[in-house]
C-alpha positions as CSV (number, residue, x, y, z in Angstrom):
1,X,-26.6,-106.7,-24.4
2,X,-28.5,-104.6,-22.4
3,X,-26.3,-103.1,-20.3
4,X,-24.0,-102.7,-23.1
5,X,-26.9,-100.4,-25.0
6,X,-27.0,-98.1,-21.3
7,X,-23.0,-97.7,-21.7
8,X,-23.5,-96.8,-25.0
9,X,-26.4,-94.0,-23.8
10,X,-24.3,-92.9,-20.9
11,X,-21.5,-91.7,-23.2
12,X,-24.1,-89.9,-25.6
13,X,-25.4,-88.0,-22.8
14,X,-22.2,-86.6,-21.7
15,X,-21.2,-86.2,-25.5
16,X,-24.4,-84.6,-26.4
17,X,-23.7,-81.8,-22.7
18,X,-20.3,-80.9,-23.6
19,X,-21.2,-79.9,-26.6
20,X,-23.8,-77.8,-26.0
21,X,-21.7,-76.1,-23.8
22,X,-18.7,-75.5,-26.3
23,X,-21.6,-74.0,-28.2
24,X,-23.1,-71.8,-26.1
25,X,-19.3,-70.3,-25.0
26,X,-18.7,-70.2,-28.6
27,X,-22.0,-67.9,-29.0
28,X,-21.6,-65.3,-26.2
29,X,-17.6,-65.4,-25.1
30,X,-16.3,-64.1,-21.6
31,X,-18.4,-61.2,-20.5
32,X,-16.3,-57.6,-21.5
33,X,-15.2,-55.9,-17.7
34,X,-15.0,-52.4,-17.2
35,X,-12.0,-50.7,-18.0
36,X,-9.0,-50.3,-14.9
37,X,-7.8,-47.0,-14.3
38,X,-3.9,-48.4,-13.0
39,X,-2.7,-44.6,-12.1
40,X,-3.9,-41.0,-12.5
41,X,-1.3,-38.5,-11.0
42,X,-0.8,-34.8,-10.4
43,X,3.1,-33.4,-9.8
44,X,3.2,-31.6,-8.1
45,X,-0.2,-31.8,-6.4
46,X,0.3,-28.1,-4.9
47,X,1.7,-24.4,-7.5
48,X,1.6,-21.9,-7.3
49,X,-0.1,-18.5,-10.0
50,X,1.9,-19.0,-13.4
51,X,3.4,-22.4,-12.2
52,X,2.5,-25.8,-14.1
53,X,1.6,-29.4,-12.4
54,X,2.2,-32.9,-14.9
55,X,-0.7,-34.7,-15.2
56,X,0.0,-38.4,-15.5
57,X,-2.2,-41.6,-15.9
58,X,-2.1,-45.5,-16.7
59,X,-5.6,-46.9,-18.0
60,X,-6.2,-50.5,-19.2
61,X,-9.1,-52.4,-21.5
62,X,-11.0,-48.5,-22.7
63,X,-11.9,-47.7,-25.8
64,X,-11.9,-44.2,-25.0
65,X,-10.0,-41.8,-22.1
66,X,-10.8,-38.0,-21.3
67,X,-9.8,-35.6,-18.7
68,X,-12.0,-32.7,-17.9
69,X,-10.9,-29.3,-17.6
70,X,-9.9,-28.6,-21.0
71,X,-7.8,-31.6,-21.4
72,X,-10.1,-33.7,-23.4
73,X,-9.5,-37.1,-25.2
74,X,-6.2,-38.9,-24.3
75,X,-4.5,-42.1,-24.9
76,X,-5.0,-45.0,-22.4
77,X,-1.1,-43.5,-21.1
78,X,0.3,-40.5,-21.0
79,X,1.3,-36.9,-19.7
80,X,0.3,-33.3,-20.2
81,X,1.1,-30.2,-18.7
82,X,-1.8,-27.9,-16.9
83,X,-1.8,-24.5,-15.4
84,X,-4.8,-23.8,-13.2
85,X,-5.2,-19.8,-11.6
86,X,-7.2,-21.6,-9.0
87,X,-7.6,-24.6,-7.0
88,X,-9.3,-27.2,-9.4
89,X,-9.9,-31.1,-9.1
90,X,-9.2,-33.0,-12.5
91,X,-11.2,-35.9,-13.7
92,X,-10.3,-38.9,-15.7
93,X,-12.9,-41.2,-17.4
94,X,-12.6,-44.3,-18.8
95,X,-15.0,-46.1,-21.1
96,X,-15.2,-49.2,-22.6
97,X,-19.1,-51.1,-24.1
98,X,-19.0,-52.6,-20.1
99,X,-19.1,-48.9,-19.2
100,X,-17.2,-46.0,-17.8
101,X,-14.9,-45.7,-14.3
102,X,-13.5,-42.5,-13.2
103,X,-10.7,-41.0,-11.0
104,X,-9.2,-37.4,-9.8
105,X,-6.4,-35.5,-9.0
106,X,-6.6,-32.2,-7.1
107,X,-4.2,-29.3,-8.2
108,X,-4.1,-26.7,-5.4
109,X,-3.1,-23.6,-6.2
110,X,-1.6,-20.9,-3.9
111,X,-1.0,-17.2,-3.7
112,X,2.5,-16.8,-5.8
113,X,5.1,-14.2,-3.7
114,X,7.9,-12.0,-4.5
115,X,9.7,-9.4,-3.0
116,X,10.6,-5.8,-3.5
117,X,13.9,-4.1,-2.2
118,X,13.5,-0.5,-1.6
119,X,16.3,2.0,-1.1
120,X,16.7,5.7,-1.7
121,X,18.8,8.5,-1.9
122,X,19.1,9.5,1.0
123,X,18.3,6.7,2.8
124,X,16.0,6.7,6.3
125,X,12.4,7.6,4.2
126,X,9.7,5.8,6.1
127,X,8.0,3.0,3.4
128,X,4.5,2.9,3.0
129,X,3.0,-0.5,0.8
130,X,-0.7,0.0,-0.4
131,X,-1.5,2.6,1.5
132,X,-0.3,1.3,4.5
133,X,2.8,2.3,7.1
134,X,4.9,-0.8,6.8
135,X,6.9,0.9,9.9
136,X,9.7,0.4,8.4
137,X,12.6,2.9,6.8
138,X,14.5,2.7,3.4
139,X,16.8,0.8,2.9
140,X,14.3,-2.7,3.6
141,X,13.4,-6.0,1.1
142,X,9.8,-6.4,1.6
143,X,9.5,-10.4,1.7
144,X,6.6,-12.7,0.7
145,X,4.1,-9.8,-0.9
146,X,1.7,-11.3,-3.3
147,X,2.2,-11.2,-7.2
148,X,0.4,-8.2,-8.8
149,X,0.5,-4.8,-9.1
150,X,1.3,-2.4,-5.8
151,X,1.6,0.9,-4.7
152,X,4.9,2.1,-3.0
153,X,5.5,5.4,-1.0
154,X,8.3,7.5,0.8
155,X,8.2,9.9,2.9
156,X,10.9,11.1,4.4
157,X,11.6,14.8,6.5
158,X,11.8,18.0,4.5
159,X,11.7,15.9,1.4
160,X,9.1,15.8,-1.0
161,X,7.0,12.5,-0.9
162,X,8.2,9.6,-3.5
163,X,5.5,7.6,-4.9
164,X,4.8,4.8,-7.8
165,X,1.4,3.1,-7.7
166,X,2.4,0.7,-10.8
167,X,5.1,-1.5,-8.9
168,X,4.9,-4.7,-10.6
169,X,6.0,-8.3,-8.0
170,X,6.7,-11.7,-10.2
171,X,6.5,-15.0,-8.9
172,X,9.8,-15.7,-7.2
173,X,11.6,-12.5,-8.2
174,X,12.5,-9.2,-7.0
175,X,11.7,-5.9,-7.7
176,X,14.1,-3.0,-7.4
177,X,13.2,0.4,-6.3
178,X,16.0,3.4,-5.8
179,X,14.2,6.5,-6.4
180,X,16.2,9.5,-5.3
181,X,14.1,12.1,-3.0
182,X,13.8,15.8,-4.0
183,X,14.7,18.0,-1.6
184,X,11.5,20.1,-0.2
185,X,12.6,23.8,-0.1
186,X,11.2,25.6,3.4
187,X,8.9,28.5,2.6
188,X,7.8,31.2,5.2
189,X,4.7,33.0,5.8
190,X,3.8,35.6,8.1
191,X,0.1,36.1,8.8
192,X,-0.5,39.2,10.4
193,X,-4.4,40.5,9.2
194,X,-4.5,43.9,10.8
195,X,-8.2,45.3,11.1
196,X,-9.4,42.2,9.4
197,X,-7.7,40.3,12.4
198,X,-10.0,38.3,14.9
199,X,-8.8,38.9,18.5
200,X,-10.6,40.3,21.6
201,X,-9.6,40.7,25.5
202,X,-12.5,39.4,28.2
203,X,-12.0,40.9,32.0
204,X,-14.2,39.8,34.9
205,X,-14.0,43.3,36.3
206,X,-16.7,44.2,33.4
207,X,-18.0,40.7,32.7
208,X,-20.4,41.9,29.9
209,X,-18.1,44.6,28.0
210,X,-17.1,43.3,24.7
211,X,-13.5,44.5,23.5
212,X,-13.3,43.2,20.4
213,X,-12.7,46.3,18.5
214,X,-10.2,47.8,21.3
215,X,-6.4,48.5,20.5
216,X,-5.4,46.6,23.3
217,X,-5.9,43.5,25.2
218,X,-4.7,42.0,28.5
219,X,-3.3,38.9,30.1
220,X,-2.8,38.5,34.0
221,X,-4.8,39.4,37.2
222,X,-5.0,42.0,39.8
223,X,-6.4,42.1,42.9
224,X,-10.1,42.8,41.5
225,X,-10.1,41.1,38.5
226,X,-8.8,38.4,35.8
227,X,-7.9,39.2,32.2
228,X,-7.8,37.0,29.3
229,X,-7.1,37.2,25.2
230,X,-8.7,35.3,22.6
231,X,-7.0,35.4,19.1
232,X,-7.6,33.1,16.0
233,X,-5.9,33.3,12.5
234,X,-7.5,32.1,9.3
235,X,-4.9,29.9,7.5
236,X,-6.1,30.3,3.9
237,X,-2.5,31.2,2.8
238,X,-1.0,27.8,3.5
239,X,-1.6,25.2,1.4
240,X,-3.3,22.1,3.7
241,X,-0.7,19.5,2.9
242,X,2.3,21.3,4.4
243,X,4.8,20.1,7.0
244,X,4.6,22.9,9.5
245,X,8.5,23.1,10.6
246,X,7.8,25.9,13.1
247,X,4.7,28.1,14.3
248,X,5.1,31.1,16.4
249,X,2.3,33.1,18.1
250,X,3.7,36.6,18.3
251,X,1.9,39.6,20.5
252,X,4.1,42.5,21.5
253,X,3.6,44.0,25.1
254,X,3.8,47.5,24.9
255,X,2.7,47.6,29.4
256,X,1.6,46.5,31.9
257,X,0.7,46.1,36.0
258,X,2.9,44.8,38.5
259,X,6.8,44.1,38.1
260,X,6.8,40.2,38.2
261,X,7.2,37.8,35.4
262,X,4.7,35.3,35.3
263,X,3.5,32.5,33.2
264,X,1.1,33.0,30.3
265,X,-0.5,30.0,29.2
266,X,-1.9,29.0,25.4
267,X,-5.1,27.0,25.5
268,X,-6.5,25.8,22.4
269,X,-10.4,26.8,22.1
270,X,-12.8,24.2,21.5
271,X,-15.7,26.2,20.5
272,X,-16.9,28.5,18.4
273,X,-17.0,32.5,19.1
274,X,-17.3,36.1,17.7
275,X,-15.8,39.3,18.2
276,X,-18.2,40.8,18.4
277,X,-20.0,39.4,21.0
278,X,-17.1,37.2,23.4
279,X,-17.7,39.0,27.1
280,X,-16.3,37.0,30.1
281,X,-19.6,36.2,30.5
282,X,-20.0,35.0,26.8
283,X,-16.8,32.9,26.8
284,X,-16.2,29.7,24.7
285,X,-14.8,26.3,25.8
286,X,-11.0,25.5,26.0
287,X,-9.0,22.9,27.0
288,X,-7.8,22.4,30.6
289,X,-4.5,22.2,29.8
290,X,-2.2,24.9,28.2
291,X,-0.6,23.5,25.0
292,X,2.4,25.9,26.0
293,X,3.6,28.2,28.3
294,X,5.5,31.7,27.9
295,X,7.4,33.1,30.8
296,X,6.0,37.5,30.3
297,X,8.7,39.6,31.9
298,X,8.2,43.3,32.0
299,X,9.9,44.0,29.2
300,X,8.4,46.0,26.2
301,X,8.6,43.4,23.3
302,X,7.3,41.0,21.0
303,X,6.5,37.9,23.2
304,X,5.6,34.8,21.7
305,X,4.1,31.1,22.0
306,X,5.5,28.1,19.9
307,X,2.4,26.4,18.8
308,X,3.7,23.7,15.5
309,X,1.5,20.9,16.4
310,X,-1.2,22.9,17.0
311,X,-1.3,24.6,13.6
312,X,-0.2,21.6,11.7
313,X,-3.5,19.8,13.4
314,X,-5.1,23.0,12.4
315,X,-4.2,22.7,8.8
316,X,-4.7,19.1,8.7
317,X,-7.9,18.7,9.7
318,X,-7.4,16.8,13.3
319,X,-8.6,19.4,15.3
320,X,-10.9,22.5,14.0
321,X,-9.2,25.9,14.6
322,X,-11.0,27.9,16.6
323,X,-8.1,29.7,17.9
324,X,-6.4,30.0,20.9
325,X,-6.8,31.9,24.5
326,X,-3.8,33.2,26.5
327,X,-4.3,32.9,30.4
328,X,-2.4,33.7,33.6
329,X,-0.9,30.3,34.9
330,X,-1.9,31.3,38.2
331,X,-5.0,33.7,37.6
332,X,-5.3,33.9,41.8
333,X,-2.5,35.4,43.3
334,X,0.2,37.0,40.5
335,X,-1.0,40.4,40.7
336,X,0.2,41.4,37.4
337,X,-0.6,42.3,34.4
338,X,0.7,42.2,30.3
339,X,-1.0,44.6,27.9
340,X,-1.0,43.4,24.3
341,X,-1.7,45.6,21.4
342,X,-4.5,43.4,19.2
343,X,-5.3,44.3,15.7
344,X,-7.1,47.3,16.0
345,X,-4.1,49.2,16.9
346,X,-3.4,51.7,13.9
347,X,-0.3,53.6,15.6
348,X,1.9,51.5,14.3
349,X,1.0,48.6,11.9
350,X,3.9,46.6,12.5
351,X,2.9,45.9,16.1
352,X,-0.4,43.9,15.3
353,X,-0.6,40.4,16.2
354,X,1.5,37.6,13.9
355,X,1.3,34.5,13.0
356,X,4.6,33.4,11.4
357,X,5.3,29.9,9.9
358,X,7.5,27.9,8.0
359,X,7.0,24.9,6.5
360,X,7.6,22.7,3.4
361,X,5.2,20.5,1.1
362,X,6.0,17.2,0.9
């Protein structure tokens, strides 16, 4: 009987434990889990400017989804299309009462290209893009240049410069230019000053006399001595931004020394000096080297000195004009001499020095 009574116990006790437990489950349930983000995509992961990417995700067990950036609330799946300017890194979030799990997706975004094909009438105009020489000549398609707004120019010879600063490049696509050119028409000038003119001879036989207001000037050497001729032109007359097509220094020998041609030389000054006061003791700097030579025979005539880089430097700005000085080649042993009227000389007015150019303006 007894034992019987401790069966009886036994199967209480294990009665009496299960059901607590069925009671206790049946009171709190299985604890909640945090929700699972299955898949959060970008495609594709890299645009470029003005392209889209497709944003895609999977989430299961949240009670609420959102994706930063300017997405905001989503379902648990979907897609939507964004269309960042700039690299940006896209964040889902998840939340359920366990709490909140995240994920991202970076969109990179690249510099978007297109191209522009340039042509003109006529053809062969060098191409300059934003200011700078692209080296190459019309026609040409400019490949890979970013989207935006540009600058194009073209210059070609003896035509006046083409230019558009608004050229628009898409994404992908090309922009056509075929501007025709406009013929530059060549003007002339002839700078001859007269008594306003700036020009003096320098002789080592008196190295202090100053002959800046004389009639004449010479170029050459004798046996005693060495003669030189400064001349400078202002160039007020023509405009700075001219294409200087040809340049001719012009003096007209009216004598001379001696019967031998010889070389004259053109050196360009490098310093600055008056008329007033340039002796050959007073002279101003030059360079070593003559920017051109002129063979001087003894005949009496104009004789001249092609000098078009020099001027267009001149007018340009590369090099500051402070005129030019004409020297014997060989100042030791020619023995002869050119004499030069300079613009003092009032005989005749048509003999003063000259300057004459033509050019056109771009």
């Amino acid at each position: 009987m007894k034992s019987q009574k401790i069966n009886y116990f036994k199967y209480f006790s294990l009665f009496f434990a299960i059901a607590v437990l069925v009671f206790v489950a049946g009171c709190s349930g299985t604890p909640p889990a945090v929700p699972i983000i299955n898949s959060f995509l970008a495609n594709p992961l890299t645009i470029t400017v003005g392209d889209s990417s497709a944003l895609s995700w999977s989430v299961t067990d949240a009670t609420s989804v959102t994706i930063d950036n300017g997405v905001g609330s989503v379902a648990l799946t979907g897609t939507t299309t964004v269309s960042p300017t700039t690299t940006t890194t896209y964040t889902l979030t998840a939340t359920n009462s366990a709490g909140s799990v995240t994920g991202s997706v970076i969109v990179a975004v690249g510099a978007a290209f297109g191209s522009i094909d340039i042509n003109s009438n006529p053809v062969g105009a060098k191409v300059y893009l934003d200011g700078v020489d692209t080296g190459q000549v019309t026609p040409i398609i400019l490949t890979n240049k970013e989207v935006g707004v540009h600058s194009v120019k073209l210059d070609k010879f003896h035509y006046s410069i083409w230019e558009d600063t608004t050229v628009t490049v898409n994404a992908n696509q090309t922009t056509y230019l075929n501007p025709p050119l406009t013929y530059a028409a060549t003007q002339y000038v002839t700078l001859q000053p007269g008594a306003a003119g700036i020009d003096s001879g320098v002789s080592s036989v008196g190295p202090d006399t100053k002959w800046g207001n004389y009639p004449y000037s010479d170029v050459g050497n004798s046996a005693t001595s060495v003669y030189r001729t400064y001349i400078k032109f202002g160039l007020g007359t023509v405009p700075a931004t001219a294409v200087v097509l040809d340049a001719d220094l012009m003096l007209y020998r009216y004598g001379g020394s001696g019967t031998d041609s010889f070389m004259v030389g053109l050196h360009q000054v490098t310093s600055a000096w008056d008329e007033g006061t340039i002796t050959w003791n007073i002279q101003p700097t030059c360079s070593a080297d003559a920017e051109i030579t002129s063979n001087i025979t003894a005949t009496i005539a104009w004789k001249y000195w092609d000098i078009d880089s020099l001027v267009q430097a001149w007018l340009d700005g590369s090099i500051t004009n402070y005129g030019v000085v004409l020297r014997d080649t060989d100042e030791a042993s020619v023995n002869t001499i050119a004499w030069f009227w300079t613009s003092d000389y009032t005989s005749d007015t048509s003999k003063f020095p000259k300057l004459v150019i033509s050019y056109y303006i771009p």
